[in-house]
VOLUMDO-768637 format. One record per residue (C-alpha): x, y, z; residue number from 1. Coordinates in steps of 0.05 Angstrom, whole numbers, padded with zeros to 5 digits. Example, Ala and Ser with C-alpha at 12.3 -4.5 7.8 and 13.67 -1.06 7.14 Angstrom:
# VOLUMDO-768637
<<00246 -00090 00156> 1>
<<00273 -00021 00143> 2>
# end
This chain:
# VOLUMDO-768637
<<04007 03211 -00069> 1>
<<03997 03277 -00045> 2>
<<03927 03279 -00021> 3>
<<03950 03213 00013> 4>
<<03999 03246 00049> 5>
<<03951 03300 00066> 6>
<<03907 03264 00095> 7>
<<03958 03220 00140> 8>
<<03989 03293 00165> 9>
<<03959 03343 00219> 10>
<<03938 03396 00165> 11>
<<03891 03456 00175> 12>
<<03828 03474 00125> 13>
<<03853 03538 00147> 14>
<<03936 03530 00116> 15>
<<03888 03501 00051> 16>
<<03846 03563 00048> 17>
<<03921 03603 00050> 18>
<<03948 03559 -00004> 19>
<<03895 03561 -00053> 20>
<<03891 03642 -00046> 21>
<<03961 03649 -00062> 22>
<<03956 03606 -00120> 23>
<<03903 03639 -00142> 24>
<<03933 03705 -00138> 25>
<<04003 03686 -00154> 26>
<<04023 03748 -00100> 27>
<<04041 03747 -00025> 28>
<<04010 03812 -00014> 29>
<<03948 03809 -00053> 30>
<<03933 03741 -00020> 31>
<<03940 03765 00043> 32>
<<03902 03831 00038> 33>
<<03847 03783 00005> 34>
<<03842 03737 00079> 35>
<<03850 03799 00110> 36>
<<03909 03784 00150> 37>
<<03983 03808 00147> 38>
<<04036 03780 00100> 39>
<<04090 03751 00147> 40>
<<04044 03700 00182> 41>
<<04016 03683 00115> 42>
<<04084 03671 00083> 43>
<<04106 03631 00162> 44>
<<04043 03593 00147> 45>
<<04062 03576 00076> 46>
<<04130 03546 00091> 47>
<<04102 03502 00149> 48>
<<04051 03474 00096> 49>
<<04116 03457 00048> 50>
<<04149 03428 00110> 51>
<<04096 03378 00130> 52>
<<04091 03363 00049> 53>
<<04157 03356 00039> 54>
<<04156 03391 -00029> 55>
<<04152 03455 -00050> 56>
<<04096 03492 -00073> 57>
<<04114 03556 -00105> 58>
<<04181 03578 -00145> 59>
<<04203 03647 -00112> 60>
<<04232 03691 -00155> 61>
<<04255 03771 -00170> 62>
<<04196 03785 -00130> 63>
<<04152 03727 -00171> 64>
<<04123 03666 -00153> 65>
<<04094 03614 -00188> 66>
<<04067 03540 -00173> 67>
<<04111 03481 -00185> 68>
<<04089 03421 -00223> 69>
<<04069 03384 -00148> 70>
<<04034 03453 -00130> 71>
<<03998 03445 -00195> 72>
<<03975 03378 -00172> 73>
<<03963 03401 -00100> 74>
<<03914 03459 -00122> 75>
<<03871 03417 -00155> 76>
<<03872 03360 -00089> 77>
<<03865 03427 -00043> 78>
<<03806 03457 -00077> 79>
<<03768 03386 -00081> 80>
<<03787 03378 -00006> 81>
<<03760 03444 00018> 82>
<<03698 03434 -00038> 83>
<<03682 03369 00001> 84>
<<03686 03399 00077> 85>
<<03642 03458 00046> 86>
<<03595 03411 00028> 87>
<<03597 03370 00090> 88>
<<03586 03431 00131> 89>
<<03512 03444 00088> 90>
<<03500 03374 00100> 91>
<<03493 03369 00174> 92>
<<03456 03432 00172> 93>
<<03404 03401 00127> 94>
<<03404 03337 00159> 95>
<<03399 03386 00239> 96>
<<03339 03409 00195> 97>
<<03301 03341 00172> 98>
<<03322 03364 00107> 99>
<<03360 03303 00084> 100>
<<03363 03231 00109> 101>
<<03309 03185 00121> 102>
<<03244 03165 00140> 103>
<<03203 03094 00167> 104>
<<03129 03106 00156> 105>
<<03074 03053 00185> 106>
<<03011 03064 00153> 107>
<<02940 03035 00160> 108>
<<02917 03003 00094> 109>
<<02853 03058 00094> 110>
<<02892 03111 00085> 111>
<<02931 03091 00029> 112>
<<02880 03100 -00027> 113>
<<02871 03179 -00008> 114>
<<02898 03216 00043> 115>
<<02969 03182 00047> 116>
<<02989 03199 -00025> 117>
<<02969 03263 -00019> 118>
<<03002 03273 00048> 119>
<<03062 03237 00017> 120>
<<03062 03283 -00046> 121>
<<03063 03341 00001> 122>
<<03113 03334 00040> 123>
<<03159 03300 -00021> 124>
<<03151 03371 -00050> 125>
<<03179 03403 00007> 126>
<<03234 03351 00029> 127>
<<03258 03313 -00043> 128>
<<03324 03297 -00010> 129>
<<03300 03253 00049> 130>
<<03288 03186 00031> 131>
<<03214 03150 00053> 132>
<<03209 03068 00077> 133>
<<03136 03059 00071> 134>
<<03107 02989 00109> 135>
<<03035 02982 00108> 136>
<<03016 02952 00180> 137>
<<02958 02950 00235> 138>
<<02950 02998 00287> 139>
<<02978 02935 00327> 140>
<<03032 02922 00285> 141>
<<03057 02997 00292> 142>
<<03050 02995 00367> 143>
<<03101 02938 00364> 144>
<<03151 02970 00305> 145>
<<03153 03029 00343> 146>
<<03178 02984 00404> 147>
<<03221 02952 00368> 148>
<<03251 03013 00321> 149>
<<03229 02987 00255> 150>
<<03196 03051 00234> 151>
<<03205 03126 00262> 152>
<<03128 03136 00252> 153>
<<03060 03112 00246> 154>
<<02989 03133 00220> 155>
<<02938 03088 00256> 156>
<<02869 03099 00277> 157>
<<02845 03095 00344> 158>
<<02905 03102 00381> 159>
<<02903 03148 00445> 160>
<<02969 03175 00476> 161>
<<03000 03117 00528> 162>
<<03064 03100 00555> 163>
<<03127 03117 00510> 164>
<<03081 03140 00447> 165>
<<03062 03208 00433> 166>
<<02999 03215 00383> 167>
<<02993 03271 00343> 168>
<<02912 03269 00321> 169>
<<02906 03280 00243> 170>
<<02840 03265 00218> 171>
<<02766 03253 00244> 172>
<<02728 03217 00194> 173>
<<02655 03201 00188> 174>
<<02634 03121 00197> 175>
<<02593 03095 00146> 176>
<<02549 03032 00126> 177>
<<02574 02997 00074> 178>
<<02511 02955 00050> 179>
<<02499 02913 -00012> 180>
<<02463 02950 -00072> 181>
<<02407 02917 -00060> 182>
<<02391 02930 00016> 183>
<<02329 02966 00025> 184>
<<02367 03018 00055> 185>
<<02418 03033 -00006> 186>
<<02377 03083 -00022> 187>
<<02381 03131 00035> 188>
<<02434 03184 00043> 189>
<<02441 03179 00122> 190>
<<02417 03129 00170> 191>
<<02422 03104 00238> 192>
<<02462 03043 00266> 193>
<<02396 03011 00309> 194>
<<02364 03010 00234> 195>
<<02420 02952 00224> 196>
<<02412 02906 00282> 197>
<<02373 02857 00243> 198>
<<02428 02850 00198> 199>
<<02488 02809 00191> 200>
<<02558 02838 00200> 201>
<<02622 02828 00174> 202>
<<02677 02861 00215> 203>
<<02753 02861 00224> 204>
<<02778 02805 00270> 205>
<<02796 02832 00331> 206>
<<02857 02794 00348> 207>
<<02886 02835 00280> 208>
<<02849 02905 00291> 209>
<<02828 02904 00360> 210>
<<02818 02979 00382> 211>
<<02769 02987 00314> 212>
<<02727 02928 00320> 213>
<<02719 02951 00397> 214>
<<02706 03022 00377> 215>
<<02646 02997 00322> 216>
<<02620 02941 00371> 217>
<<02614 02990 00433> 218>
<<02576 03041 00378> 219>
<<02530 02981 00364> 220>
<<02524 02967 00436> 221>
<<02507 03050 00442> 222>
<<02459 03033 00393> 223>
<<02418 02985 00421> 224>
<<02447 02920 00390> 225>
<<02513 02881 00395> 226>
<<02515 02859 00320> 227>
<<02513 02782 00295> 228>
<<02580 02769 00265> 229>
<<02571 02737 00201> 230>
<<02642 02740 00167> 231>
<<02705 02771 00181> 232>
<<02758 02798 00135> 233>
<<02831 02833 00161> 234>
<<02831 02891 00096> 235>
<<02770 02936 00076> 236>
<<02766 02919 -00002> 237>
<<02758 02843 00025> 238>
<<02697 02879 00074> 239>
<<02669 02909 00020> 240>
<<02676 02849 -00032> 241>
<<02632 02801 00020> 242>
<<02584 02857 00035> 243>
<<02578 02865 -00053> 244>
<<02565 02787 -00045> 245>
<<02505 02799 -00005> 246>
<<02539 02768 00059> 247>
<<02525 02827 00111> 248>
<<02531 02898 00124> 249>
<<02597 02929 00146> 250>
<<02619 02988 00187> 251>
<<02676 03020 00152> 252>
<<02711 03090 00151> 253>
<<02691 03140 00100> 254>
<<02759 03134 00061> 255>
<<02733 03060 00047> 256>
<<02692 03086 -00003> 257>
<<02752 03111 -00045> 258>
<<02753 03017 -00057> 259>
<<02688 03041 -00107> 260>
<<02666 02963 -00102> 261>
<<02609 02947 -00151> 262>
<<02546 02932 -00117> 263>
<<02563 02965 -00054> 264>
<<02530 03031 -00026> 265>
<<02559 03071 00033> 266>
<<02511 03103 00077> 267>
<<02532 03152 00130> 268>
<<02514 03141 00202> 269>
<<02482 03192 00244> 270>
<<02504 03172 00301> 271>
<<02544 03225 00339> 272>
<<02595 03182 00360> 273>
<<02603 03140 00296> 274>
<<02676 03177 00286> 275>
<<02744 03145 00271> 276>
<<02799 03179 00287> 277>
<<02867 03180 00253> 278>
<<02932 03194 00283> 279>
<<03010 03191 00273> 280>
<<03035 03159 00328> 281>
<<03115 03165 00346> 282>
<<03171 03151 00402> 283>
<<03192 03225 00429> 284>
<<03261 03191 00454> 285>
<<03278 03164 00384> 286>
<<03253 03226 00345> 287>
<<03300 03231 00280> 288>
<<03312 03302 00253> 289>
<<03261 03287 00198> 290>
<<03202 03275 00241> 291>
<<03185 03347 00269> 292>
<<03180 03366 00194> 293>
<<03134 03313 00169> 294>
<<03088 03329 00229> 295>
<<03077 03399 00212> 296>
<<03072 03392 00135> 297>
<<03021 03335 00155> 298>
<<02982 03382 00200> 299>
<<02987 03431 00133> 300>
<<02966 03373 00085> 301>
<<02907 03348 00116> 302>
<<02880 03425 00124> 303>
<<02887 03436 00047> 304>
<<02861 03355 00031> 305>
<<02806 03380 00070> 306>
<<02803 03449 00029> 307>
<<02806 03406 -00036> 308>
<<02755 03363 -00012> 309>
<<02778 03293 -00019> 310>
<<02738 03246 -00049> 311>
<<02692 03269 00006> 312>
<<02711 03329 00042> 313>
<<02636 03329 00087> 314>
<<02657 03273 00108> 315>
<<02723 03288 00150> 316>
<<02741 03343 00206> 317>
<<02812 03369 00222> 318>
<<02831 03334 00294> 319>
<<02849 03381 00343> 320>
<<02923 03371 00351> 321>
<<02948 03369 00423> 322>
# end
């Protein structure tokens, strides 16, 4: 009943802080040397806390005091009270910090064999407390959850700064060829893209994955060729799957090869421009107090990924970030 009434009465943390100190010390005197203050407003202070109670707190006596059986009772509800506004104090300065709360994280499904679990451990290490909403999604799909304020950020590829989105670039990684095993090509360890425009391609539909399929059909364009669409497929282990089936050749980032499909080979393009480039995309007017964090420990992750080497550290450059 008594931390009911405190909470329904106009009571101080400070008249609390008083309290607990004199219990504690069982002496006027001592208490108030210990806040640092002068006896007389701590005993004024005191009696105004009993008033608004309506009880009394200490037994005064030949110069003694001692806690009643409700002061008893309100020691233990004052010390859990000023515990908890302690603790709420820390907790808005973590959360200010990106320390706690939470974070929505679109992701490309290329990244999530590699370079997203290790970005993820990374930045787990350093933040434990905040809690992660992954949602694997196109580059398209993230454009529109961003719009919409389904997720907070989003790792896509090909995505230049526009509009309301700010891109942070992450990652430039090498294109490859994925070919079947038995191409007559398998066997080289670089080759150009006009050596492929005899072949059939599969590619992502466009409708789905539009700003990759343009980026690989203006390189083939670049090259000489626009490619003959044999089959298309919406994920990269379905790609590589038809290209192991002997159904085409495929144009795929580097992390594809982390799939390791049987009877597939992944040759890497010499083209200069045969690059795909991944970024976190984000809304700078919805930025939670998580976000600046998991940018810079990205920025730090991909650095030592890179260091580490991936699966195939050759294979990727730090982007320059803006």
């Amino acid at each position: 009943m008594i931390a009911v009434s405190y909470q329904k009465r106009d009571m101080e943390l400070r008249q609390l802080r008083y309290f607990v100190t004199i219990a504690e010390e069982l002496h006027f005197r001592r208490a108030a040397e210990r806040l640092h203050m002068s006896q007389p407003p701590l005993s004024q202070q005191i009696q105004k806390l009993e008033r608004e109670l309506g009880v009394e707190l200490f037994r005064r006596a030949n110069r003694r005091i001692e806690l009643t059986d409700a002061g008893r009772i309100f020691l233990r509800e004052a010390r859990q009270t000023l515990m908890h506004a302690e603790r709420s104090v820390e907790v808005v300065k973590y959360a200010a910090r990106g320390e706690i709360g939470w974070l929505r994280i679109g992701f490309v499904g290329s990244v999530s064999y590699e370079l997203l679990p290790y970005l993820l451990q990374e930045y787990r290490q350093r933040y434990p407390a905040v809690q992660l909403k992954l949602r694997q999604l196109t580059t398209e799909e993230q454009i529109e959850a961003l719009e919409t304020d389904e997720i907070d950020v989003g790792i896509s590829r090909e995505l230049r700064e526009e509009g309301e989105f700010a891109v942070q670039p992450l990652l430039r990684e090498r294109l490859v060829a994925a070919l079947p095993i038995t191409h007559t090509l398998a066997e080289r360890r670089e080759l150009a893209l006009s050596e492929l425009a005899e072949d059939p391609f599969i590619v992502l539909p466009r409708p789905e994955v539009p700003r990759l399929y343009d980026h690989i059909i203006h390189l083939c364009r670049a090259a000489g060729f626009t490619p003959r669409v044999a089959q298309e497929a919406l994920q990269f282990p379905a790609i590589l799957g038809l290209v192991s089936a002997g159904l085409g050749v495929a144009v795929v980032p580097a992390m594809a090869k982390a799939f390791r499909k049987t009877g597939v080979v992944c040759v890497v393009l010499s083209d200069d421009n045969a690059i795909s480039e991944v970024v976190i995309a984000y809304r700078p007017d919805r930025e939670p107090p998580t976000l600046p964090a998991f940018l810079d420990v990205s920025r730090h992750a991909v650095a030592k990924w890179r260091r580490e080497g991936g699966s195939n550290g050759e294979l990727y450059g730090q982007a320059d970030s803006k």
